[in-house]
C-alpha positions as CSV (number, residue, x, y, z in Angstrom):
1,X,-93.2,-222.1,42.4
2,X,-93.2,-218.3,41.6
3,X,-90.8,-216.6,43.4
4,X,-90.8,-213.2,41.5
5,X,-94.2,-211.6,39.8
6,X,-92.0,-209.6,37.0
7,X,-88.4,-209.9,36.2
8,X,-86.6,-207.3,34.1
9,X,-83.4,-208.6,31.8
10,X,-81.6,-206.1,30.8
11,X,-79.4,-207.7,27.6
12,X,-80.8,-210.5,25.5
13,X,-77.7,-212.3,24.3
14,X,-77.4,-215.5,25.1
15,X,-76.6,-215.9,29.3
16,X,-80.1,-213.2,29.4
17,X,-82.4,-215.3,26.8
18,X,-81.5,-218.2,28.5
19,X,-82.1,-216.9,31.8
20,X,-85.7,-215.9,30.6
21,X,-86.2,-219.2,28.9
22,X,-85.5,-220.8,32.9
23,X,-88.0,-218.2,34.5
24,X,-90.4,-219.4,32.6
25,X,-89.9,-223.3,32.3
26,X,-89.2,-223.3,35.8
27,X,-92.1,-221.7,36.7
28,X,-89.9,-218.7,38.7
29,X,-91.6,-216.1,37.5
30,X,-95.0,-214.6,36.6
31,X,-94.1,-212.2,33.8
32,X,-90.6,-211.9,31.8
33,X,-89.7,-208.3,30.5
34,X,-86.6,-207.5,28.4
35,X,-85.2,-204.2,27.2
36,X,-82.0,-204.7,24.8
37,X,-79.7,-202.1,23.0
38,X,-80.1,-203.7,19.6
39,X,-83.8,-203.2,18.0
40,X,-83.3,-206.4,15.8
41,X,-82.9,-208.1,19.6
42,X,-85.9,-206.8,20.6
43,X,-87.7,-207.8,17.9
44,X,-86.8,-211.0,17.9
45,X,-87.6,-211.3,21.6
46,X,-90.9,-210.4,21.3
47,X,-91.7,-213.4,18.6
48,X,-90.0,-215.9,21.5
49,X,-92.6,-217.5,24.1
50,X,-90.9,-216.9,27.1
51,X,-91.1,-213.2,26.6
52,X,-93.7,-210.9,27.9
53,X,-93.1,-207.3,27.1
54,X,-90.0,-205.7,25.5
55,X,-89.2,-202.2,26.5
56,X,-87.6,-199.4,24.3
57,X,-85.1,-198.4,27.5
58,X,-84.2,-199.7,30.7
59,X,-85.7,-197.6,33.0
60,X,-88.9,-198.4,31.9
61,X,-88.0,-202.0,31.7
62,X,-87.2,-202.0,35.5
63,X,-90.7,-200.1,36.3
64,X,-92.2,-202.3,39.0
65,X,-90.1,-205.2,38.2
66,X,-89.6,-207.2,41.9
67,X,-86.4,-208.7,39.9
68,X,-83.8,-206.8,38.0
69,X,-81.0,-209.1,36.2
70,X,-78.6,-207.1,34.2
71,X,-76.7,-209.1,31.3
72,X,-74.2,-207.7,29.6
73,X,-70.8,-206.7,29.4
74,X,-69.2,-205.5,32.7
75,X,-68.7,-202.1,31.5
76,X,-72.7,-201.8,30.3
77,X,-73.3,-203.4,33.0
78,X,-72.0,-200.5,35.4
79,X,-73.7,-198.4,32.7
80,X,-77.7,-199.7,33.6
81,X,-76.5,-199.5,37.0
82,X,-76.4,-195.8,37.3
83,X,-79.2,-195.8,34.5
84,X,-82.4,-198.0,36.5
85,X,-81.2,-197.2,40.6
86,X,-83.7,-193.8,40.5
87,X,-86.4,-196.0,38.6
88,X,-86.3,-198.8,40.6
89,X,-89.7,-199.5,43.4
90,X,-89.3,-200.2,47.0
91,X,-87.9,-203.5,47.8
92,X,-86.6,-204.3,44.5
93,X,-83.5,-206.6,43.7
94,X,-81.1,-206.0,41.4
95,X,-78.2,-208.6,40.3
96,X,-75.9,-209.3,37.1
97,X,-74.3,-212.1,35.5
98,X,-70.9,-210.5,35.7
99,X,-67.5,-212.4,35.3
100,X,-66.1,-210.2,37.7
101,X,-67.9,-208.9,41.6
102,X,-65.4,-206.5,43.4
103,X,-65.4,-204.0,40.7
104,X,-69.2,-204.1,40.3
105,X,-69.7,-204.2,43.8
106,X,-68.1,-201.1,44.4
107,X,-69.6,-199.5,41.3
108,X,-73.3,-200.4,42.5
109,X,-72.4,-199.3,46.3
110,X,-72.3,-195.9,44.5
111,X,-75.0,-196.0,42.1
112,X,-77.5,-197.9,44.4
113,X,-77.0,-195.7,47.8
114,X,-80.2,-193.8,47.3
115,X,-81.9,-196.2,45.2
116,X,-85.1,-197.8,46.6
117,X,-83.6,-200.5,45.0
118,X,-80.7,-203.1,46.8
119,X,-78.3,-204.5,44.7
120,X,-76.6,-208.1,45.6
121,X,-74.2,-210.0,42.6
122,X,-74.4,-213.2,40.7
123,X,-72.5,-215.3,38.7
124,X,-73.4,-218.1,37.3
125,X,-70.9,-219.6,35.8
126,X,-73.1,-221.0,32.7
127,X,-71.4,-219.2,29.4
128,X,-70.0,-220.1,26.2
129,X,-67.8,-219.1,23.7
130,X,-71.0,-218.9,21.7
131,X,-73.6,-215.6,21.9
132,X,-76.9,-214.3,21.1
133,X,-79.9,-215.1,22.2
134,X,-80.4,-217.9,18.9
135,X,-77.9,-220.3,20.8
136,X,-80.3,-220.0,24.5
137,X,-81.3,-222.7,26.2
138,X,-83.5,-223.1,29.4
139,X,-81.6,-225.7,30.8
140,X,-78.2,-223.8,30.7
141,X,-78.4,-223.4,34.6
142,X,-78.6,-227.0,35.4
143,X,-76.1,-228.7,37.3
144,X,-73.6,-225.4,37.0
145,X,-72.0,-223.0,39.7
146,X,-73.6,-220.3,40.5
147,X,-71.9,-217.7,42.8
148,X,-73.8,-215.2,44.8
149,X,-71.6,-212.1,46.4
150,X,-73.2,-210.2,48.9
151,X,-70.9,-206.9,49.8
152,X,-68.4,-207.3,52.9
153,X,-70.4,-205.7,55.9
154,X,-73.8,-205.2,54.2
155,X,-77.0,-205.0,56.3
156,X,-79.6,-207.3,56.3
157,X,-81.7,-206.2,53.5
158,X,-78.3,-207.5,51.5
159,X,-78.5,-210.5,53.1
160,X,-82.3,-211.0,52.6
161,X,-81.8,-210.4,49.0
162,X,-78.7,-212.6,48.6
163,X,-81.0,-215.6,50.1
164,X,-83.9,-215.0,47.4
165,X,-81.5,-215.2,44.8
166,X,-79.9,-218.4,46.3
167,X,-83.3,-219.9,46.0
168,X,-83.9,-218.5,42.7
169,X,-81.1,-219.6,41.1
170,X,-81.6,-223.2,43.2
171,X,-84.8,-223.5,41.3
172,X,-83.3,-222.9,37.8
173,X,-80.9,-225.7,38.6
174,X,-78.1,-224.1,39.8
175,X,-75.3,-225.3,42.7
176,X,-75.0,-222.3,44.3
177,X,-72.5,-221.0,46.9
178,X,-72.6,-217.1,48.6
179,X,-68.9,-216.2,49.4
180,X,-67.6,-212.2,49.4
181,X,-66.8,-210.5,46.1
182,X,-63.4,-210.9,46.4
183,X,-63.2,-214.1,47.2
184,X,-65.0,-214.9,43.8
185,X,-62.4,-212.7,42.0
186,X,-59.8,-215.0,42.8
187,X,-61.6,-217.9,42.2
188,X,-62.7,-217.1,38.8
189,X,-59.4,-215.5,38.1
190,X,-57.6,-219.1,38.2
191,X,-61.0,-221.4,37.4
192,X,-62.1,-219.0,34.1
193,X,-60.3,-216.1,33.5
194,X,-56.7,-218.3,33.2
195,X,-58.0,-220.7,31.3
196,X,-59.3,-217.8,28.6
197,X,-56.2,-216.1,28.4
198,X,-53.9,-219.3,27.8
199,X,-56.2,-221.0,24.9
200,X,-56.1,-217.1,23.3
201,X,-52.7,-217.3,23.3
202,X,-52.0,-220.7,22.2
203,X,-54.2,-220.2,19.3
204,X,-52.9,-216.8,18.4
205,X,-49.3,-218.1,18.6
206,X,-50.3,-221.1,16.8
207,X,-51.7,-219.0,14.3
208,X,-48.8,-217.2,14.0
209,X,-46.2,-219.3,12.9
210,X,-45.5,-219.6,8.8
211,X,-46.6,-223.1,8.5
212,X,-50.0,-221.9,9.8
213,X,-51.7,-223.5,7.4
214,X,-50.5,-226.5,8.0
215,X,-51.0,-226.8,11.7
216,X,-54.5,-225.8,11.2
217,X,-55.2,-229.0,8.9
218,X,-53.3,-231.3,11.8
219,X,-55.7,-229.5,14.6
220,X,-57.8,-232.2,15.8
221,X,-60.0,-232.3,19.0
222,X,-57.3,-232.2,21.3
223,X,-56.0,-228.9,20.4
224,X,-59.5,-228.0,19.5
225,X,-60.9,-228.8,23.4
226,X,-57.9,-227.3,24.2
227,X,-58.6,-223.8,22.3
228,X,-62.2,-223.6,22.5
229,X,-62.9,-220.7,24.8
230,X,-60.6,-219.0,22.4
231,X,-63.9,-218.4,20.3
232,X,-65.5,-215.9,22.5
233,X,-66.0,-212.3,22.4
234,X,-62.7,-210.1,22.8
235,X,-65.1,-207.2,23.8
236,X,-66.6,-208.8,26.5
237,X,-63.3,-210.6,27.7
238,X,-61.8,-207.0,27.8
239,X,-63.9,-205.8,30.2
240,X,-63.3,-208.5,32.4
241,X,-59.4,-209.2,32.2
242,X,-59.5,-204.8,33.0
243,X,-61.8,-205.5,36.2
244,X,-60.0,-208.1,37.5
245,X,-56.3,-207.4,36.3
246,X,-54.9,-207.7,40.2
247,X,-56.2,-211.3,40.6
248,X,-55.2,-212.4,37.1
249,X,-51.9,-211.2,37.5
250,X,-51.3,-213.0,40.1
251,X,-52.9,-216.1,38.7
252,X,-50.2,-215.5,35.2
253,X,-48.0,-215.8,37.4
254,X,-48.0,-219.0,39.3
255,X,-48.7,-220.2,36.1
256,X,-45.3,-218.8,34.8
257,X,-43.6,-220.8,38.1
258,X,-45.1,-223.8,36.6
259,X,-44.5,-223.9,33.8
260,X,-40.9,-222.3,33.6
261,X,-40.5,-225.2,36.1
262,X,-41.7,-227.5,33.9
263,X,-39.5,-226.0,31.0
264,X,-36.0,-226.5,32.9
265,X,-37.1,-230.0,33.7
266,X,-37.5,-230.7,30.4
267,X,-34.2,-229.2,29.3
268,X,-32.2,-231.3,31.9
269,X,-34.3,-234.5,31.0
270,X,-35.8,-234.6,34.5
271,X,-38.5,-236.6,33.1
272,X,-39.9,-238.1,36.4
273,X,-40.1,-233.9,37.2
274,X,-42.3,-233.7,34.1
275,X,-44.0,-237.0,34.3
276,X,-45.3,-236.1,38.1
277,X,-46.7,-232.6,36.4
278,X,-48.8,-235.1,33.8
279,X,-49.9,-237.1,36.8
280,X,-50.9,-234.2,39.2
281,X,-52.7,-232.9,35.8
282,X,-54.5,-235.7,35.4
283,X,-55.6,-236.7,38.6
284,X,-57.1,-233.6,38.9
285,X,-58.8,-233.5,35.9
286,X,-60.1,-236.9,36.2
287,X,-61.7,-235.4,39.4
288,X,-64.1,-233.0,37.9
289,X,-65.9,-235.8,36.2
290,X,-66.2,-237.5,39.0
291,X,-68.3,-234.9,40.6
């Protein structure tokens, strides 16, 4: 079912290819327009089937679109914002794929307030530590979260947007879930953004020591499951640990209480202490593949 006669995506790496790859095998959308900084991206877009016009900027991208979706880092992301919100037509919604929603949310409360345009956030949570728009898939929605952050107190034309872009994202497979922006901070703060900064610094300390080398040689799936978020982008992971500093912080450090706990355990051999941490671990893990 088409739910939106044009879509604009702004960015073509790999969460906006792969969103336009969806549009169209899900049948979401009539007409799939991209505009990306890079003119090699562009380019390439234009030789992929899902793709039905690429624009040289934004603004004209988002001319007449009923659908805006901007994909990029948070900090172009705020960028397109203030960019597309005089271009925008009556009626038109604009979202983003942004790891992080109170920062943006503000940002676009600002850039949006005499736009003819309303602006609601999404997130699916969908990513990789790969990118670009050669590693897209249409199916990269399927059976994942997606978040959907209306601003505290909006009107109803908020809310009406926020519920076509539950269905969308419903038809491009997603779970979704609409909860306030900074409820999703906090979430993805422990859930993501945790997760990121520990396998960084296990790899970077591991990488670190003088028997490197060695270490790497002995790294086998566990430690490479462990590390594998580590791959992605330290641009883009920037931008989001700076947007959502207050939440991580406070994420680090229940994380420090555990583990320091977990440390004097150890050092007094209080190994049912440390054994009921292994338990807790895996019982929970155990649960997420169970779902």
């Amino acid at each position: 079912m088409i739910l939106f006669r044009k879509v604009a995506i702004l960015g073509a790496g790999l969460l906006g290819a792969s969103l336009g790859k969806a549009l169209k095998k899900f049948g979401a959308a009539q007409s799939v327009e991209v505009w990306s900084r890079s003119e090699s991206t562009r380019e390439k877009c234009l030789r992929q089937a899902w793709c039905d016009k690429v624009s040289e900027t934004p603004q004209q991208c988002v001319k007449d679109a009923d659908l805006v979706v901007l994909c990029a880092t948070i900090n172009a992301i705020e960028e397109h914002m203030r960019l597309i919100a005089p271009a925008l037509k009556g009626g038109a919604i604009v979202t983003d794929v942004g790891s992080t929603k109170a920062h943006l949310c503000s940002v676009a409360e600002d850039a949006f307030k005499d736009s003819a345009g309303v602006f609601v956030g999404s997130h699916p949570m969908a990513g990789s530590e790969k990118s670009g728009l050669e590693y897209a898939s249409g199916e990269l929605f399927v059976g994942r979260p997606c978040f959907i952050t209306p601003a505290a107190g909006a009107g109803d034309k908020v809310f009406d947007a926020a519920k076509k872009l539950d269905e969308l994202w419903r038809a491009l497979g997603s779970d979704t879930r609409t909860i306030t922006p900074d409820l999703h901070d906090r979430i993805v703060a422990r859930i993501s953004h945790l997760p990121h900064i520990l396998a960084a610094n296990l790899s970077a300390l591991t990488g670190e020591q003088p028997d490197a080398a060695d270490l790497a040689f002995a790294a086998s799936s566990g430690f490479r499951d462990t590390t594998r978020v580590a791959g992605g982008s330290p641009d883009m992971w920037r931008s989001i640990i700076s947007t959502n500093k207050t939440e991580i912080l406070k994420a680090l450090a229940d994380y420090r209480g555990k583990i320091d706990s977990f440390i004097k355990a150890l050092d007094e051999s209080d190994f049912e202490m440390t054994n009921s941490v292994l338990e807790a671990g895996r019982k929970f893990r155990n649960g997420l593949d169970a779902k």
